[in-house]
N, C-alpha and C positions, 0 to 999 in steps of 0.2 A: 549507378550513382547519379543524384541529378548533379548538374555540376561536375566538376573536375577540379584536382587538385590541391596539394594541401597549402595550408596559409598559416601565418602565426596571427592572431587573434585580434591583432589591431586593424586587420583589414575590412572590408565590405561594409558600410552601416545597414544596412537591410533598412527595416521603417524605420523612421525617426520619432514617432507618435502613433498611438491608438487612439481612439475615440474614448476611451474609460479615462484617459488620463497621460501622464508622461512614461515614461523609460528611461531605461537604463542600458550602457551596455556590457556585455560579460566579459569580460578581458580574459579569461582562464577559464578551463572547466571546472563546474562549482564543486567536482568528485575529486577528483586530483590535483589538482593547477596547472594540469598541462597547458602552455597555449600554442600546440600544433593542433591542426582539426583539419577537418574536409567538412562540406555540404553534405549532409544528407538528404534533405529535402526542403524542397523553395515555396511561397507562398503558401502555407498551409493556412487557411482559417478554421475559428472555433466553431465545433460541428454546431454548438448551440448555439448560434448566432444566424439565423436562417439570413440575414443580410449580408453575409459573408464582407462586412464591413474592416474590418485587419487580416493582415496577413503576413506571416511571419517566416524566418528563415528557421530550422532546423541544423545545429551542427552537429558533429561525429567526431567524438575525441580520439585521436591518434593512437592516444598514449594506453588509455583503460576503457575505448570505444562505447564509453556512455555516451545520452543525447543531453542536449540542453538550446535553449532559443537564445539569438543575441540578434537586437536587444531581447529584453524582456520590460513586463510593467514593472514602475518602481515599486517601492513601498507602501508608499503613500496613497497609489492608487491601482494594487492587485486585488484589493473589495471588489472594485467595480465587475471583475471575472466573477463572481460568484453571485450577481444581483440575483439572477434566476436559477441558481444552482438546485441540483435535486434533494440535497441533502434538509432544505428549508421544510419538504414534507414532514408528517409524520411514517414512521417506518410501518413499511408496509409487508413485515415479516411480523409485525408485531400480532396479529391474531395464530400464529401458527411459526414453528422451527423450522420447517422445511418446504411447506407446502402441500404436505402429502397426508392423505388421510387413508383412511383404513387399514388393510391388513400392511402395505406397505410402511406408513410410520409406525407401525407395533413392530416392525423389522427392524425399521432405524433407529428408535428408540431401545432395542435390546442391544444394538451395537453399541449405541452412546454409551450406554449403564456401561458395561464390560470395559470399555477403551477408558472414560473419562471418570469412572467411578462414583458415579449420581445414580439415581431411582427414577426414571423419566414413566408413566403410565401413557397408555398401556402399552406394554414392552411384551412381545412374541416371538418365544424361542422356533426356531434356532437363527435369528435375525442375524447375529453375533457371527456364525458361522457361516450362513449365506454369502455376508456382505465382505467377509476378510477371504474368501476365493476369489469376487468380483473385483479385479486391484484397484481399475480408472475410479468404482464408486467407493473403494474403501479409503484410496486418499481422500477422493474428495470427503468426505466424513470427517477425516484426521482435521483438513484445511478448515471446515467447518466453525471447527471448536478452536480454531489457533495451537494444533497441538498445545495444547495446555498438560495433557496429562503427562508432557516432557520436562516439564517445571520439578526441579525436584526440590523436594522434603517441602512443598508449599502447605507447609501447617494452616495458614491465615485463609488461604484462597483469596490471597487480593490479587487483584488485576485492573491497571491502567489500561486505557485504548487512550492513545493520541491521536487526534483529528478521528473523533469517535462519529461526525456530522448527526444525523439523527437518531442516533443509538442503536441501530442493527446489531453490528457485535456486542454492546452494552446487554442486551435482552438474552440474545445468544450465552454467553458468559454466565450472566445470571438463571438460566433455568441448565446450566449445566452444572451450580454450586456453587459460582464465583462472586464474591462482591464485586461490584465491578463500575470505577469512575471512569468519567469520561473528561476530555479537554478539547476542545475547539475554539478556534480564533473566529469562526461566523458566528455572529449574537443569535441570527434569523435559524441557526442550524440548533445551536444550544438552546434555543428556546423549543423549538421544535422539540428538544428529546424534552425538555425540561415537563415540560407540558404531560408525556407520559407518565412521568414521575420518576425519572432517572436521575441520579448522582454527575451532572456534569459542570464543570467549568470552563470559562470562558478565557484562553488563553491555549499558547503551545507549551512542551515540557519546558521550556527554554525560558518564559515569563516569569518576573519575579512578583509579577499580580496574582500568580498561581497559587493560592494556599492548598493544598491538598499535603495531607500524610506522607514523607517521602523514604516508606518503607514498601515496596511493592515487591510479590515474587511472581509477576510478571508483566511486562509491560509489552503492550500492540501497539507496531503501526501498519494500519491496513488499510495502506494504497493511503497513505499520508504523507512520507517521508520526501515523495517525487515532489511533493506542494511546498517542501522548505527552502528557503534561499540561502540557509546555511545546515547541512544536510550533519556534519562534522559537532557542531557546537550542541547540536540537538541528542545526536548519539551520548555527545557525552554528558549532559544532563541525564539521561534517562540512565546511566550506567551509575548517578549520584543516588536515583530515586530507587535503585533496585537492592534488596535483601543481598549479603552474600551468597551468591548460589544461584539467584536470582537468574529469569530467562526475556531476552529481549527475543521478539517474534515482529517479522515485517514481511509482507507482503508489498509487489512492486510492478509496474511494466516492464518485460525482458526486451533490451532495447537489441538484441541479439536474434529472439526469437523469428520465428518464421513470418510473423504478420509485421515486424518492422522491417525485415528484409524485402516483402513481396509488395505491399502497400504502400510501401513509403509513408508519401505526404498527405495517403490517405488513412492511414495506421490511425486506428480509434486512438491508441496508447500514447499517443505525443499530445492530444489534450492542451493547446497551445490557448493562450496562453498561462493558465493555471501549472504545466507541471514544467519545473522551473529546471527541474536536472533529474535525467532518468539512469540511473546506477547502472554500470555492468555487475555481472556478479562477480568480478575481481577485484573492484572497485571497490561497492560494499562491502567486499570480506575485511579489505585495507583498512577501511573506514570503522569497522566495527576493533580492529587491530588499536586502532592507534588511537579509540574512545579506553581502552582496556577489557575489553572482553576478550572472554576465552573460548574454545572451538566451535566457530563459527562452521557453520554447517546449512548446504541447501537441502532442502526437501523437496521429493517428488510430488505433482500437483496433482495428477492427475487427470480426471475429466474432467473439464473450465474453458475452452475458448468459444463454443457455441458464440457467446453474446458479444465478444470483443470482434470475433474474425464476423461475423452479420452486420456488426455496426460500423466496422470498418467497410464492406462493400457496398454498405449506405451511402458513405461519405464518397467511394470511388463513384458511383453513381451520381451522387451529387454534382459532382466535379467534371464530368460530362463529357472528357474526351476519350479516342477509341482506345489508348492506354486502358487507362479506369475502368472503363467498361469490359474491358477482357478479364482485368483483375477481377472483378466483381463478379462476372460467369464463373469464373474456378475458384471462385473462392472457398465449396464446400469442400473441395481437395486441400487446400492447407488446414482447415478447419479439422479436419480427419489427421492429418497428419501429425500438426501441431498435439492433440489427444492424446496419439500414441506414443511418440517420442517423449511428453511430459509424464507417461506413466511408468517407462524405461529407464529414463536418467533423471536427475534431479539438474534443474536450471536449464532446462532444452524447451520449455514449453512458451504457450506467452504470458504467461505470468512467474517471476520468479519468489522464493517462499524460503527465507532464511533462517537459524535459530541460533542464538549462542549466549554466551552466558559470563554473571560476573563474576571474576575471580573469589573463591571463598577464602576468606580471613580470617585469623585465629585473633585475629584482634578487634575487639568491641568495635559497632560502628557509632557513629557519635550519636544518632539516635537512641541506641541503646542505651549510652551513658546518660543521655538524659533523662531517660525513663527510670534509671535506677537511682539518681541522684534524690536527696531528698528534697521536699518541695518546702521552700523558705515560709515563713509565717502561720 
C-alpha cells in the first residue's frame, strides 16, 4: 500500500488545481458514502498526457474497497480530460466485427448466429461447437455482443449504449440485429459516430436534453459508468428507460483485480483523471439494489487483459523507477494469470461484467399508456 493508514475523508488535499481547469473535492466515496479510506496510490498522472503535467492521489474505500481520486476536475472543467481522447476517431472496428478474416471469422460468425440468433455470412460449421469447448474464447464471444442474448422476450431489439464514444458497440449491436442508440456527453465523440451514420445523442442517461424513446430492452454501459460523477442517479434513470424485464449490462475496471493490486499507481484502470469512481463489485451489486433492479449477477470474462496488463507496464516503465520496472518485467505473469482466474470465476479478472434486470410489472408502464391513449384532434 503506498501510504499508510486510514483517514476519514476531510483529510490530505492532494492537488489543489490542474492545468484543464479547477477541482473539487470528494468528501465520501462516490459508491457508498463511506468517508473512511486509505491511499492507494500517490501521484499518478494521465497516461495521455506525455507531460505528466497533474498528478493525482488515488483512494481505497474501506467500507466497499472501490477507487476514486480526491480531488477530482469539477464540472465545469472535466471536457478538458477528453481534448484528445480516442473515442473523437472514427471506429476502427467499423470495416470488420472482429478482425478476423477467413476460415476463422466463418468460425466466429457460426457461433454468433447460434448464441445471438442472427445470420452473420459467411458462417462455417462446426464454429458453434469449436468455439463453446474453447471457454477463455467462448466468453470472450459472449462479452462481445454484451450478452444480449440474456435479454429476455426482447421482441423490439432495442438497445441503448451510454457513453457509446465512437460507436464500436453501436455497429457491434447492429450487425448482431439490434437497433441500437447511442448517448455521449463528448460532441467531438458524437460527431465522430454521427459522421458513420449512427443513431447517437448528445448527453448521459441522466440529461433531460435527452429525447430518445424511453422504452429499451436493453441498456450498455461499456466502460462508462467509472466516467459518471453520480454513478447512483444514472443507474436509476436507466432502470426508468428500460422495458419491464428489461436487461441493464456494464462493463467496468475491477479495482480488486490483479493489475490494481500489482501496478498500483501504474494500473492502466485508474485513468485519472477521467474515471471519477471505480465500483467494487459489491458496491455495484448495492447500487444496482437500490436503483430497483433485480438479480444482479457477474459474468465471467474470460480472455481480456492482454491490452490493459501491456498498457499498464507502459505506464510502469514510464514512470522509471526500479519498483516499476520490476513490475513491468513480470508483468506477462499477471497478464496470464489474471486470463485464467477470469475464466474460473466471475468478477476475479481485470475487468468486471455485470447483468441484471428490471423488475417485471403487471402493471402498464406509462409509456404504454400513452401509446394506447387516443390521440386528441
Amino acid at each position: 500500500m503506498t501510504g499508510g493508514g486510514h483517514e476519514q475523508a476531510h483529510g490530505s488535499e492532494g492537488a489543489s488545481h490542474w492545468t484543464g481547469g479547477s477541482t473539487v473535492r470528494v468528501h465520501a466515496c462516490p459508491a457508498c458514502g463511506s468517508r473512511v479510506r486509505e491511499i492507494h496510490a500517490s501521484d499518478v498522472f494521465d497516461h495521455l498526457d506525455p507531460r505528466r503535467a497533474d498528478c493525482w492521489n488515488v483512494w481505497r474505500c474501506c467500507a466497499c474497497e472501490s477507487l476514486y481520486p480526491d480531488p477530482r476536475p469539477s464540472d465545469e472543467s472535466i471536457g478538458a480530460a477528453y481534448a484528445g481522447y480516442y473515442t473523437h476517431a472514427a471506429d476502427p472496428e467499423s470495416s470488420g466485427r472482429t478482425g478476423l478474416r477467413g476460415r476463422p471469422a466463418a468460425y466466429v460468425n457460426d457461433y454468433l448466429n447460434r448464441r445471438f440468433g442472427v445470420h452473420l455470412t459467411p458462417a462455417l460449421w462446426p464454429g458453434y461447437a469449436l468455439l463453446s469447448l474453447f471457454e477463455p474464447w467462448r466468453l470472450k464471444l459472449d462479452y462481445f455482443g454484451a450478452h444480449l442474448f440474456l435479454a429476455p422476450g426482447a421482441s423490439q431489439r432495442r438497445v441503448l449504449d451510454v457513453g457509446c464514444g465512437n460507436g464500436v458497440f453501436l455497429r457491434r449491436a447492429m450487425s448482431l440485429g439490434w437497433k441500437a442508440t447511442g448517448l455521449d456527453p463528448d460532441a467531438s465523440a458524437v460527431a465522430a459516430a454521427r459522421l458513420q451514420g449512427l443513431d447517437v445523442h448528445l448527453g448521459f442517461i441522466d440529461s433531460e436534453a435527452v429525447h430518445v424513446e424511453p422504452v429499451f430492452d436493453a441498456i450498455v454501459f461499456r466502460h462508462s459508468i467509472e466516467h459518471m460523477v453520480d454513478i447512483q442517479a444514472n443507474l436509476n434513470c436507466a432502470r426508468q428507460r428500460l422495458r419491464p424485464g428489461g436487461m441493464i449490462w456494464l462493463a467496468w475496471p475491477n479495482p480488486q483485480g490483479a493489475g490494481a493490486r500489482y501496478f498500483r499507481e501504474s494500473w492502466r484502470g485508474l485513468e485519472v483523471p477521467r474515471h471519477l469512481c471505480i465500483p467494487s463489485r459489491a458496491a455495484m451489486t448495492r447500487l444496482l439494489i437500490d436503483a430497483g433492479f433485480e438479480r444482479p449477477e457477474p459474468r465471467r470474462r474470460g480472455q481480456h487483459a492482454r491490452e490493459i496488463i501491456r498498457e499498464s507496464a507502459a505506464i510502469a516503465v514510464q514512470r522509471g523507477d526500479a519498483l516499476n520496472k520490476k513490475r513491468a518485467a513480470r508483468s506477462g505473469w499477471v497478464r496470464r494469470w489474471a486470463n485464467f482466474v477470469a475464466t474460473l470465476v466471475a468478477g476475479a479478472g481485470e475487468e468486471l461484467v455485470m447483468v441484471a434486470y428490471a423488475p417485471v410489472s403487471d402493471l402498464p408502464s406509462e409509456t404504454d399508456r400513452l401509446r394506447e391513449s387516443p390521440v386528441d384532434g
